[in-house]
C-alpha positions in Angstrom: 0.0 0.0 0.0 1.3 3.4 -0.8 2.4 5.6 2.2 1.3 9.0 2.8 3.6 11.7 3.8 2.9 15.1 5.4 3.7 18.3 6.6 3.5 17.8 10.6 3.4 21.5 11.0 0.2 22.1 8.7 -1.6 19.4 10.3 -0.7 20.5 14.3 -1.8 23.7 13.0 -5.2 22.4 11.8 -5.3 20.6 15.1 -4.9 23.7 17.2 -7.4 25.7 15.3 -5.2 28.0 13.9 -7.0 28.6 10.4 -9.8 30.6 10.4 -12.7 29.5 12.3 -10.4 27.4 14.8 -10.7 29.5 17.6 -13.4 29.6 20.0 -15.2 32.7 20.2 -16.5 34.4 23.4 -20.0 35.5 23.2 -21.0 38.8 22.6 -20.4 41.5 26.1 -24.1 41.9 26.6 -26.1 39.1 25.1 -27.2 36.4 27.1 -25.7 33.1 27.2 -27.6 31.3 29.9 -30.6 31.5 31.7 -32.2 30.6 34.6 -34.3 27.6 35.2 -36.1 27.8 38.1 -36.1 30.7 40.7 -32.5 30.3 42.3 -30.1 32.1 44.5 -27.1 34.5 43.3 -24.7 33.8 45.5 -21.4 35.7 46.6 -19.1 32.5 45.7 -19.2 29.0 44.2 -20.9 26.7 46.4 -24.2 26.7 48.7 -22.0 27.8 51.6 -21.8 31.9 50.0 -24.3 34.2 51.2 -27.1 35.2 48.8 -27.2 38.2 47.3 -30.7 38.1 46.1 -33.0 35.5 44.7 -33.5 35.8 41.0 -36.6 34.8 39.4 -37.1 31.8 36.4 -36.0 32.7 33.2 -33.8 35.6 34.1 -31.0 36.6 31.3 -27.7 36.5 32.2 -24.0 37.3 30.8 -21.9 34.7 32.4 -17.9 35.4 32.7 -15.9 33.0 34.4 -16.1 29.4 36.4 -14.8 27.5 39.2 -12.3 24.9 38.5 -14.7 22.0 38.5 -17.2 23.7 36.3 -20.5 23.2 38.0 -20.7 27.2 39.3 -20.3 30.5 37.2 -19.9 34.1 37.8 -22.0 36.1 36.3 -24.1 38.8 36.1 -28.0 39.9 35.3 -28.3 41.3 31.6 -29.7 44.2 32.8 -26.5 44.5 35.3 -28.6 45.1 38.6 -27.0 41.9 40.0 -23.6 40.0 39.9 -22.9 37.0 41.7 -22.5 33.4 41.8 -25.2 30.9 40.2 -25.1 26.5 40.3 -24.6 25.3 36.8 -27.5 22.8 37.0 -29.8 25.0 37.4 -29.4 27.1 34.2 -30.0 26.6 30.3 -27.3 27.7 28.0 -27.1 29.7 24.6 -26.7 26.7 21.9 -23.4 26.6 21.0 -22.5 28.2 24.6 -19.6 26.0 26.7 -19.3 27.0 30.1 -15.8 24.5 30.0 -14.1 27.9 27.9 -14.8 30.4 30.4 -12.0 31.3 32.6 -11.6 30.1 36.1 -12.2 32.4 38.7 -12.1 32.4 43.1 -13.6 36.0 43.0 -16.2 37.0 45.7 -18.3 39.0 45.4 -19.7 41.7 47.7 -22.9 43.1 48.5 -24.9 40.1 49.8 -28.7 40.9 51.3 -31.7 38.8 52.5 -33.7 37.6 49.5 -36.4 40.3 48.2 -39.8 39.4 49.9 -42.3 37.7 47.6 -45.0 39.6 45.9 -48.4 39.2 47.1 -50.4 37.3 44.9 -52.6 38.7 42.8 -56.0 37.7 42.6 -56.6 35.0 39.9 -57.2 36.0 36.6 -58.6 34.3 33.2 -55.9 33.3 31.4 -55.2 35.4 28.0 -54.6 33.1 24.7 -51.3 31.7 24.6 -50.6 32.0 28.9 -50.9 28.8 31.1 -54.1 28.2 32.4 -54.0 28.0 36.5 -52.7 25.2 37.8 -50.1 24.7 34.9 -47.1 26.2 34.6 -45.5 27.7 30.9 -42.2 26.5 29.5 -40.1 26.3 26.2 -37.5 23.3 24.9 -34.0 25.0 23.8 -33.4 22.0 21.7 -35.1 19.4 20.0 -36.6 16.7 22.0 -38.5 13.4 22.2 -42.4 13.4 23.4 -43.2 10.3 25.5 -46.2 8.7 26.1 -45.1 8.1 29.4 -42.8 9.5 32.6 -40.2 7.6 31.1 -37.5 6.6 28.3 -39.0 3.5 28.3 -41.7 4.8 27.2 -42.1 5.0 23.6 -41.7 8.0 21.9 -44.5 9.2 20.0 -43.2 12.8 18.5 -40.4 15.8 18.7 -40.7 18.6 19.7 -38.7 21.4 17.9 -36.6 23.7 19.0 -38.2 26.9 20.8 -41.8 25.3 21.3 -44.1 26.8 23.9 -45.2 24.2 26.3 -48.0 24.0 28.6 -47.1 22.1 32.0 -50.2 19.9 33.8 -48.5 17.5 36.0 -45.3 15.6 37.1 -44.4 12.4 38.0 -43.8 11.7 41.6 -40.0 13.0 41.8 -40.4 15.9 39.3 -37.8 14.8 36.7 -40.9 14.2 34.4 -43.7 16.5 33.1 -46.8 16.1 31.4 -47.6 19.1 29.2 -48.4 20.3 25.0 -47.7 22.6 22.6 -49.4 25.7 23.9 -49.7 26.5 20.2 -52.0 22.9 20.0 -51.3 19.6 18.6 -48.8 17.1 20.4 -49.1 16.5 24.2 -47.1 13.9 26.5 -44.1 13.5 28.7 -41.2 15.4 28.5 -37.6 15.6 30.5 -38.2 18.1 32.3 -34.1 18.8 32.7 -34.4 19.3 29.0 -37.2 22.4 29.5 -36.6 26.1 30.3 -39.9 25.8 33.2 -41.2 29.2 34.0 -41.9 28.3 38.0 -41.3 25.5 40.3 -41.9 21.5 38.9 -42.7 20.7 42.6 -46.4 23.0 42.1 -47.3 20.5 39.5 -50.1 17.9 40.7 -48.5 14.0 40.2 -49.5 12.1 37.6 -49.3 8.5 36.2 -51.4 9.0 33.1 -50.1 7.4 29.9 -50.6 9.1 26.7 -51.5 7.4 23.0 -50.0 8.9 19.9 -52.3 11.0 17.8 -53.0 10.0 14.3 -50.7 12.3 13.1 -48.0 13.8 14.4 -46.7 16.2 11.6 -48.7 15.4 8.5 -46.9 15.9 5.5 -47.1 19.1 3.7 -45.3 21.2 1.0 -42.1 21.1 3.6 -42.1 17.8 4.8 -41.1 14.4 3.0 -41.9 11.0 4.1 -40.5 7.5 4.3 -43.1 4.5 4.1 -45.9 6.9 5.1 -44.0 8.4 8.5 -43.2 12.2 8.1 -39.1 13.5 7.8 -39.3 16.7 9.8 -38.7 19.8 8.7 -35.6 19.4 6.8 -34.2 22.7 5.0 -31.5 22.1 2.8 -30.9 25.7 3.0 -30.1 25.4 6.4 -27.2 22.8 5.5 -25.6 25.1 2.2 -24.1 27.9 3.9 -21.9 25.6 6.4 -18.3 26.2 5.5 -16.6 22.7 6.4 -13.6 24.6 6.3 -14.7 26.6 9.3 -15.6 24.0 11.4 -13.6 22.9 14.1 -11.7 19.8 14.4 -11.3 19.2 17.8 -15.1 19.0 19.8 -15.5 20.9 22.4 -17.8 20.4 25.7 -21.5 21.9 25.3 -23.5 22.7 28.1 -26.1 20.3 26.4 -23.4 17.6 26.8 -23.4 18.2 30.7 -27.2 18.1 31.0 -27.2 14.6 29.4 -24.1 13.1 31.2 -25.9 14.3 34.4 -29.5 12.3 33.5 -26.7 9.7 32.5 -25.4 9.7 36.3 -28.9 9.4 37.6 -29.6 6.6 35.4 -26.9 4.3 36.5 -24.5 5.5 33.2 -20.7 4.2 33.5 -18.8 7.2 33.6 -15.5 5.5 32.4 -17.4 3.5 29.2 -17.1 4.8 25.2 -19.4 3.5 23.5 -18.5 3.2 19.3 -21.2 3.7 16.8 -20.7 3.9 13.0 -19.5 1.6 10.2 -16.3 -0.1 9.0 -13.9 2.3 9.9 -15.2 2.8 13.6 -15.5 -1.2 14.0 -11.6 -1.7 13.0 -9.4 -2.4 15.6 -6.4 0.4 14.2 -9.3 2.8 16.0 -8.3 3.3 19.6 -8.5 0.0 20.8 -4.5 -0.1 20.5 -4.6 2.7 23.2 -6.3 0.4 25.5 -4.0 -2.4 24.8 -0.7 0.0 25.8 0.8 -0.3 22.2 0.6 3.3 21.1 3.3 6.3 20.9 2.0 9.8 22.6 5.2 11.9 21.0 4.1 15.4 22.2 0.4 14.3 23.3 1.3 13.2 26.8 -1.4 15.3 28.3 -4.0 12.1 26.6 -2.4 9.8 29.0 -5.3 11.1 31.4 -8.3 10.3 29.2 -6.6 7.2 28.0 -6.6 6.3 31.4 -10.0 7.4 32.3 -12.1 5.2 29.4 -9.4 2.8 29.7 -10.6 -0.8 28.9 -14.0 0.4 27.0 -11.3 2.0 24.4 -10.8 -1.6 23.0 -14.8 -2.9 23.8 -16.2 -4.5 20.6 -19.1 -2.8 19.7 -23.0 -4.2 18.7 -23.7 -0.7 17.2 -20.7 -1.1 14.5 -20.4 -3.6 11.9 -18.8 -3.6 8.6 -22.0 -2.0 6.1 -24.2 -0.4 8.5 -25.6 3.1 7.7 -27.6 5.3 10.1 -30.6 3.7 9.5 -29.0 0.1 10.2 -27.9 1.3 13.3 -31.4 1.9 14.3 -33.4 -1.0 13.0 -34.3 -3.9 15.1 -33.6 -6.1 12.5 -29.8 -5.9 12.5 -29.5 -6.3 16.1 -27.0 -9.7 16.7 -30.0 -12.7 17.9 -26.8 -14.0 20.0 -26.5 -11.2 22.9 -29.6 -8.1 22.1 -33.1 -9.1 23.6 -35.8 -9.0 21.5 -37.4 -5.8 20.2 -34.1 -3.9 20.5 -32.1 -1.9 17.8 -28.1 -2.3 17.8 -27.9 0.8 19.5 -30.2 -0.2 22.0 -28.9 -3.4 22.7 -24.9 -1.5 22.8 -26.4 1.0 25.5 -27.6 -1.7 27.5 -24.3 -3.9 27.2 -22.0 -1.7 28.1 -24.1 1.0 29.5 -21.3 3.8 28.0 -21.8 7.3 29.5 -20.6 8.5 25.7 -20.7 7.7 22.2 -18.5 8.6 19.1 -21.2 8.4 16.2 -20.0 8.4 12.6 -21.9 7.4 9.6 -22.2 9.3 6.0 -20.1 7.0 3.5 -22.2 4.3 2.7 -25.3 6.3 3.6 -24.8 8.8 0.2 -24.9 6.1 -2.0 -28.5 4.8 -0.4 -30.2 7.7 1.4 -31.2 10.7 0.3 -30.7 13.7 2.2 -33.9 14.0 4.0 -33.7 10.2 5.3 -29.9 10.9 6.1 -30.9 13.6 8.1 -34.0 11.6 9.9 -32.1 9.0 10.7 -29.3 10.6 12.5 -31.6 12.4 14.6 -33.3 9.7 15.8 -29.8 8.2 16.5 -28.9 11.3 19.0 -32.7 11.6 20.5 -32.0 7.9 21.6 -28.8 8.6 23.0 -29.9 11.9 24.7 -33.1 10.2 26.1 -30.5 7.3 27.3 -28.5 9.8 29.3 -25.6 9.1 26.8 -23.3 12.3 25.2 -23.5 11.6 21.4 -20.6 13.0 20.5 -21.0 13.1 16.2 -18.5 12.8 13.5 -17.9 14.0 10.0 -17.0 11.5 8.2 -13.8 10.8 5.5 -14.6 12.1 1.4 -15.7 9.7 -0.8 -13.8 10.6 -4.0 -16.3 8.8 -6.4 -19.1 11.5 -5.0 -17.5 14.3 -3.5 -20.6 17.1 -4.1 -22.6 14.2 -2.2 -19.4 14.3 0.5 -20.0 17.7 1.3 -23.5 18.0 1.6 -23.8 15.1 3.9 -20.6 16.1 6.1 -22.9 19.9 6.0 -25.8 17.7 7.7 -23.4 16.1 10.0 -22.7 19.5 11.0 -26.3 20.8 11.3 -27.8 18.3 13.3 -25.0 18.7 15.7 -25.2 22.5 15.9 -29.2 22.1 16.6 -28.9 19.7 19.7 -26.1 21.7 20.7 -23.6 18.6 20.5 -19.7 18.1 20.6 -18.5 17.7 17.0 -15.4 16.3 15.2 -14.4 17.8 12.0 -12.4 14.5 10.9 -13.8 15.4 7.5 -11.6 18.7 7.5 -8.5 17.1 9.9 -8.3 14.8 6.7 -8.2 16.9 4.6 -4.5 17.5 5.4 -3.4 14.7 3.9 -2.2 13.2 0.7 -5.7 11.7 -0.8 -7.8 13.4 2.1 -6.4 10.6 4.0 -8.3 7.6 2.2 -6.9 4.6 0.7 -6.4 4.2 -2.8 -10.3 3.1 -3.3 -11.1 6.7 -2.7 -13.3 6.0 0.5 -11.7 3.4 2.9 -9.7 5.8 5.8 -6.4 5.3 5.1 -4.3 1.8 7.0 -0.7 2.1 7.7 1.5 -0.7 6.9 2.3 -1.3 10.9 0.0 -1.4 13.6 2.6 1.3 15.8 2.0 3.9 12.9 -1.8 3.4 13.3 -1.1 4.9 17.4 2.0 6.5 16.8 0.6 10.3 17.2 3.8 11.7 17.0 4.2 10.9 13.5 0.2 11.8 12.4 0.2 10.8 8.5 -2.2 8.1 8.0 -6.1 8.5 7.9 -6.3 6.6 11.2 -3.6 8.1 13.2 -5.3 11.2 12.7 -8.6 9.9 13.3 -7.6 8.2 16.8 -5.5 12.0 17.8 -8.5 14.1 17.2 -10.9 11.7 19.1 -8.8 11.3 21.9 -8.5 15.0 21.8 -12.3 15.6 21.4 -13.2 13.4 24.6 -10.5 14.6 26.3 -12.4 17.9 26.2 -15.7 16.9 26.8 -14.7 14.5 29.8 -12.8 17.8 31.3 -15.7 20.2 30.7 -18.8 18.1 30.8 -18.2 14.7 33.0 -16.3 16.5 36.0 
């Protein structure tokens, strides 16, 4: 097989971010990039132990600035700048795209603490106007896009999505408040929701409990001038125009930790999720062994990457698991069908993913697929089925952490477009992303073998791990995934 040589500096450089749209890029001085969830206290330092400096109500706007070491409190102020203080991550929902991990760290306290403002007296009731919560319920909107159960549950079935920015309706909980029963305020779809997932306008515990169980209606999102469909079941709201202006180019390599990422790994924690278990999704090049499982066998060269050692180290064994939810041919809808689940270890009625989650029970997932899918798929089902992919894993309490995915030479417009989807769906559930699609790009061939699509094998096993030598389409692939969840296991899983 013909080697492929390359220019270590232009590739670092790539790593780093150093072309343009590397670097991350603070959010703007006065726009919000967090809210608050529920009423909570400002506090004059990081931790419950700091005075209060006034109680702020749901749904305030804030400009957050810096962090404590550990990530789970931020400084802060009110977007109006009456307040500045000290506010517990889990209580707030982020600006998509926001990462709390990039803020600096900070041991500031702040002055000026005082008793909580007395409530208001409450008003005497009042008809509700059209589009406000009638009394009893509460109000409340879903950042991202989400699943709508028919019960308090993921086991459940899901029986639509909500999209992002719907108005909700809140009636009930279930008995420990981390599910609500609620609809679109707007009409249609009603059913149980996350309720970590939901921006609530007032406290969950109000809610009456519920046990109620909820049927899908007879149709969820009818199809219509915008929607296509698949045997009968509607696509979504797929807008190729949404997908042409991303700039692959642009895109970072290297993932980065999203406060959506920390949401999920905490419902992952509550669910029993192994912190210290990757979970590998995708086709042929994330079943072969060249990717990572060397690293979990100790055969691999760091060069100037020592600082991996420590994520190495943390997913350890799971590096080297073989996976139920990769297999040489699968596509994104393979991944998802019941059908290609292995008879010999997945129970009945479950998908490959299903059946990986439950094996292994990962806390994240590395997700590629796109190669074999462009030949097969059009865009709309590519789309489809990669979103159902990551609503799984989210309702699972599992970080999908997505891929772009190596050219394919014989179709390279097709390439694009479907690495720009890759990209899209990512930026909508506010996800960690690898650009591998642009890391490759580096390299003689874009890093494929001489097929035009296979991700370029080194001669030697060493030079598949040896990251201080990165010129074969898997020894880049295993550096910038080691780098990605070393970034999201430091800002989202500590």
């Amino acid at each position: 097989m013909k080697r492929m040589a390359i220019g270590v500096v232009v590739i670092l450089a790539l790593l780093a971010g150093a072309l343009p749209g590397g670097s991350p890029r603070p959010a703007a001085a006065q726009s919000p990039n967090a809210w608050t969830s529920y009423d909570m206290n400002l506090r004059t330092g990081p931790g419950p132990d700091h005075a209060v400096v006034t109680q702020l109500p749901s749904n305030t706007p804030l400009v957050l600035e810096a962090r404590d070491e550990a990530v789970t409190w931020f400084l802060g102020r009110t977007a109006d700048g009456a307040y500045r203080g000290w506010l517990s991550g889990l209580y707030l929902t982020y600006a998509n795209g926001f990462s709390g991990a990039l803020l600096p760290v900070s041991s500031e306290i702040v002055e000026g603490a005082q008793a909580a403002p007395p409530a208001p007296a409450e008003p005497a009731p009042a008809e509700p106007s059209e589009g406000e919560a009638p009394a009893g319920s509460l109000s409340a909107r879903s950042p991202n896009n989400m699943n709508v159960r028919g019960g308090p549950g993921t086991t459940f079935r899901a029986i639509g999505t909500l999209a992002p920015g719907t108005t909700l309706t809140l009636e009930a909980r279930n008995a420990d408040g981390t599910w609500v029963l609620g609809y679109a305020t707007s009409g249609g779809m009603r059913g149980w929701l996350a309720a970590y997932l939901l921006v609530i306008n007032g406290s969950v515990e109000s809610l009456p409990v519920s046990a109620e169980t909820v049927s899908a209606p007879a149709s969820i999102a009818p199809p219509s001038s915008q929607f296509q469909t698949l045997d009968g079941m509607a696509l979504g709201g797929y807008n190729p125009a949404r997908v042409e202006g991303i700039n692959l180019m642009q895109v970072p390599i290297v993932a980065r930790s999203t406060a959506t990422a920390r949401n999920i790994y905490l419902a992952g924690r509550a669910l029993g999720r192994n912190p210290n278990v990757l979970a590998r999704v995708g086709d042929c090049s994330s079943e072969h062994w060249y990717w990572l499982k060397p690293f979990a066998w100790g055969r691999y060269n760091l060069g100037d990457y020592t600082n991996l050692q420590a994520v190495i180290d943390h997913f350890g064994e799971s590096l080297a698991y073989d996976s139920e939810a990769t297999h040489n041919g699968y596509n994104a809808n393979a991944v998802i069908a019941q059908e290609w689940a292995n008879p010999a270890v997945c129970q009945r009625g479950e998908s490959p993913l299903t059946c990986e989650y439950r094996l292994h029970n990962a806390s994240v997932a590395v997700i590629m697929f796109g190669t074999s899918d462009l030949l097969v798929m059009t865009p709309y089902e590519f789309d489809y089925n990669l979103r159902r992919m990551v609503e799984e894993s989210i309702d699972a309490g599992v970080i999908p952490i997505l891929s772009t995915f190596p050219g394919h030479k014989a179709d390279w417009d097709r390439t694009l477009f479907y690495n720009k989807i890759v990209v899209r769906v990512a930026w909508d559930y506010d996800l960690p992303l690898i650009n591998l699609f642009r890391a490759l790009e580096a390299l003689p061939n874009s890093g494929l073998e001489e097929d035009g699509f296979h991700l370029g094998e080194p001669d030697v096993e060493a030079d598949a791990t040896n990251l201080a030598n990165p010129q074969f389409g898997y020894t880049v692939r295993n550096l910038v995934t080691l780098q990605s969840l070393d970034a999201v296991w430091r800002g989202a899983m500590r």
